[in-house]
C-alpha positions as a Markdown table, in Angstrom:
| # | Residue | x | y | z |
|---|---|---|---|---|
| 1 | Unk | -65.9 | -49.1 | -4.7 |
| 2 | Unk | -64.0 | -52.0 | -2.9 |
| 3 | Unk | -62.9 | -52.0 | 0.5 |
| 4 | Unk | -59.0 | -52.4 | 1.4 |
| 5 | Unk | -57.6 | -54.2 | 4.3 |
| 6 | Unk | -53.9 | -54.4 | 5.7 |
| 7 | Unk | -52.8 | -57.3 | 7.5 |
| 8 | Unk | -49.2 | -58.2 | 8.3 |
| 9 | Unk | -47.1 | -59.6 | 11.1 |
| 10 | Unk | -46.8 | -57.5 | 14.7 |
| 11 | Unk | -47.9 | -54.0 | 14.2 |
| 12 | Unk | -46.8 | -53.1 | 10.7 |
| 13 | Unk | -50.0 | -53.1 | 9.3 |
| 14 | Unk | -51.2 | -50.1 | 11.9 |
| 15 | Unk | -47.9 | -48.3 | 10.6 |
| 16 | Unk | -48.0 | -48.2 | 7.2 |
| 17 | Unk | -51.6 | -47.0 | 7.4 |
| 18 | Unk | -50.4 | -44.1 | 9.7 |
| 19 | Unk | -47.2 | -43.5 | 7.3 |
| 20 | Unk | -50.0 | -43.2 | 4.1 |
| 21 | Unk | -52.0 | -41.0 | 6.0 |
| 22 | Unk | -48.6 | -38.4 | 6.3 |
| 23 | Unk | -48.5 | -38.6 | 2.7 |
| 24 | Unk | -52.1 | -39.5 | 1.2 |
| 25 | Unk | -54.4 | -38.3 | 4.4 |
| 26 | Unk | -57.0 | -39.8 | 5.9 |
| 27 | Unk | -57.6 | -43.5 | 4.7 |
| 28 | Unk | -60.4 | -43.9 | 6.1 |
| 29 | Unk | -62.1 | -46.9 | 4.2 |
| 30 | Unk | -58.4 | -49.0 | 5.0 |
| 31 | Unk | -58.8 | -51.3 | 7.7 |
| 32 | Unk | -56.0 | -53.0 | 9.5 |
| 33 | Unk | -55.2 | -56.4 | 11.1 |
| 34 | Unk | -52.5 | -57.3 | 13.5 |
| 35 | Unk | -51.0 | -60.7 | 13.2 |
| 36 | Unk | -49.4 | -60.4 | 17.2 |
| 37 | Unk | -46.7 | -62.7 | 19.0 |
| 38 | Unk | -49.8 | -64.1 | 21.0 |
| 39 | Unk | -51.9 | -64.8 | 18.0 |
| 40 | Unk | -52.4 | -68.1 | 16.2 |
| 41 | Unk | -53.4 | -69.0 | 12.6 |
| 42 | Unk | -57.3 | -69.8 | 13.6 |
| 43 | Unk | -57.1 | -65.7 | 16.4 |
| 44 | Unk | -56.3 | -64.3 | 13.1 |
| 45 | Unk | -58.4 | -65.5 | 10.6 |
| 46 | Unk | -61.1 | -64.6 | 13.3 |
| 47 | Unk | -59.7 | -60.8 | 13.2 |
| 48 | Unk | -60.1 | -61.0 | 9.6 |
| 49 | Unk | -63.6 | -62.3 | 9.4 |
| 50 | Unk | -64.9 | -59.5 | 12.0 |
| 51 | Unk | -63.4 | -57.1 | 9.2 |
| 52 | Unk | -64.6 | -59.0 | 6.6 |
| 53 | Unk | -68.0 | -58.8 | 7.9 |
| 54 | Unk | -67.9 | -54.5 | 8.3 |
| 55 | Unk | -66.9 | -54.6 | 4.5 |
| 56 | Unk | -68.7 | -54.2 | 1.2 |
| 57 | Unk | -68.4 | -57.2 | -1.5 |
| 58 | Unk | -65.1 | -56.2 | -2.9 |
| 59 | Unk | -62.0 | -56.3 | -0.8 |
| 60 | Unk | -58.6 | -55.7 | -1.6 |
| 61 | Unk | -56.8 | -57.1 | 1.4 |
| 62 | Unk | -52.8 | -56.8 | 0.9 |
| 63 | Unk | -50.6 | -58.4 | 2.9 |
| 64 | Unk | -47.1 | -58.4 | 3.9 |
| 65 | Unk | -45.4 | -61.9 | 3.1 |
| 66 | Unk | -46.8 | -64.4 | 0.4 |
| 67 | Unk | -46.8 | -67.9 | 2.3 |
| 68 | Unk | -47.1 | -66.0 | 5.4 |
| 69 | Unk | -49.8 | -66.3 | 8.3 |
| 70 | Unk | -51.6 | -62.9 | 7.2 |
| 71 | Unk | -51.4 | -63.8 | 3.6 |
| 72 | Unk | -52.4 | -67.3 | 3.8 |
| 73 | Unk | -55.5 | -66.6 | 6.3 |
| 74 | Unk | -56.5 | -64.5 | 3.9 |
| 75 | Unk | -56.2 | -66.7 | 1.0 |
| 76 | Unk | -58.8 | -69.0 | 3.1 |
| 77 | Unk | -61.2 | -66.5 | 4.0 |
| 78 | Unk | -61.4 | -65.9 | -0.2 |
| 79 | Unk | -61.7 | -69.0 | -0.7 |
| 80 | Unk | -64.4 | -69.6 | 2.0 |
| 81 | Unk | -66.6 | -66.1 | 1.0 |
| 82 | Unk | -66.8 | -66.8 | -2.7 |
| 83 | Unk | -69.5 | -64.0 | -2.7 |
| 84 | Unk | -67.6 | -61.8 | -1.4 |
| 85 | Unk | -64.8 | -60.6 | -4.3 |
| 86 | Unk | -61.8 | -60.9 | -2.1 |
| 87 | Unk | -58.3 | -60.2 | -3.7 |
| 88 | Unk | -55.3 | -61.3 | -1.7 |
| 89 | Unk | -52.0 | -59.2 | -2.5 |
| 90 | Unk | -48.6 | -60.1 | -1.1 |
| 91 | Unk | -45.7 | -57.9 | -0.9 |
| 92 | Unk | -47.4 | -54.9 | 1.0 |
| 93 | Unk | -45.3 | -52.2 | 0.5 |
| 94 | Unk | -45.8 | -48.1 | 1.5 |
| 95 | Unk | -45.3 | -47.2 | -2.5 |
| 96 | Unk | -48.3 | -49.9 | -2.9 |
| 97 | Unk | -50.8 | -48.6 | -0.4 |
| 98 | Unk | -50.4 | -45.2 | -1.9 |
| 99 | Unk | -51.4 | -46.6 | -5.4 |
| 100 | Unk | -54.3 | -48.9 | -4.0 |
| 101 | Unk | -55.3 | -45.6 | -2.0 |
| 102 | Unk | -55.7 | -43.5 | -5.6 |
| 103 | Unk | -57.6 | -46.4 | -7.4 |
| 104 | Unk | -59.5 | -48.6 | -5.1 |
| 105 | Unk | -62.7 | -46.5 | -5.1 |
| 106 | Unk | -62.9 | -45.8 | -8.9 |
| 107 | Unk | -62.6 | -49.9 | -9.5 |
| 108 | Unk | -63.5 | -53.2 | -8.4 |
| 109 | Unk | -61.1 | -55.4 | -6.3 |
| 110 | Unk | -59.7 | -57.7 | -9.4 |
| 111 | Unk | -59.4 | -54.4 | -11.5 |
| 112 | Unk | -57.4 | -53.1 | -8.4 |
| 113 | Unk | -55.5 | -56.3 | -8.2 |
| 114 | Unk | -54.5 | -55.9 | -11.6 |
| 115 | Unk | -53.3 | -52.7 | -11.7 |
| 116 | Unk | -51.3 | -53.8 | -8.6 |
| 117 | Unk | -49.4 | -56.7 | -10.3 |
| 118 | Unk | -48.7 | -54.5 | -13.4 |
| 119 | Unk | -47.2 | -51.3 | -11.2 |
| 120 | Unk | -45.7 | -53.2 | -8.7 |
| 121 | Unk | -42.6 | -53.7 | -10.0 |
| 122 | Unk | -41.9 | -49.8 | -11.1 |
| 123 | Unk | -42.0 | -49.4 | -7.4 |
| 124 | Unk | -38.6 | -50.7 | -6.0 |
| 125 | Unk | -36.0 | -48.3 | -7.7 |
| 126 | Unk | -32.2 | -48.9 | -7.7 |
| 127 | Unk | -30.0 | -45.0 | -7.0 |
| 128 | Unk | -27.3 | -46.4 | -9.3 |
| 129 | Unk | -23.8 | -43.6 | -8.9 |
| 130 | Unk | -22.7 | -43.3 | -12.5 |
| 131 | Unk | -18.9 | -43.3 | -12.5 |
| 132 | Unk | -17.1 | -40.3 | -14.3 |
| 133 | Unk | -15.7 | -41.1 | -17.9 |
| 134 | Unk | -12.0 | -40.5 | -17.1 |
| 135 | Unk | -12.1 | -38.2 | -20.6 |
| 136 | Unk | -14.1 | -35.8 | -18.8 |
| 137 | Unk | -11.3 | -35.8 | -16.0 |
């Protein structure tokens, strides 16, 4: 079972773990990290690390923006806690919480990670209006 963690800029990460919970219920193993107006690069990687520390060995943390703050503090906590199996996501997404709530405690985090990267894309859909063939007029 792996532990999952939100983190994105202002208070998006708070949101879309209350906007799962309408859908999935309680999430209760998900964590979540604010990146705030008032916070710098070194304020939160020390929010991470407090959550890192209440977590088990495998942790799925997903984040909003690759290259951004969340993502990038992230990507140095991983690198710093090589016993820990941390898997950095980008492109946190409501679709993408919902599947990393049905698999994360049946796998580890790189078998989560995985699955991730090979859904992800099935997840952003385009309504396309099929014009009438005039015949059918």
């Amino acid at each position: 079972m792996s532990s999952v963690v939100l983190v994105a800029h202002g208070k998006l990460a708070n949101e879309m773990k209350n906007s799962a919970e309408m859908i999935f219920g309680e999430l209760a193993d998900f964590q979540t990290v604010e990146f705030l107006k008032e916070d710098g690069f070194d304020s939160l990687k020390e929010k991470l690390q407090t959550v890192l520390n209440q977590t088990d060995e495998s942790v799925i943390i997903l984040a909003d923006l690759f290259g951004g703050t969340p993502f990038n503090a992230s990507c140095g906590l991983a690198m710093e806690y090589p016993e820990k199996q941390i898997e950095v996501i980008s492109g946190m997404s409501l679709p993408l919480v919902l599947e990393t709530a049905t698999v994360y405690a049946d796998r580890n985090a790189r078998a989560v990670a995985d699955y991730l990267q090979e859904i992800a894309c099935d997840t952003v859909r385009t309504f396309v209006i099929e014009e009438e063939d005039e015949e059918e007029l």
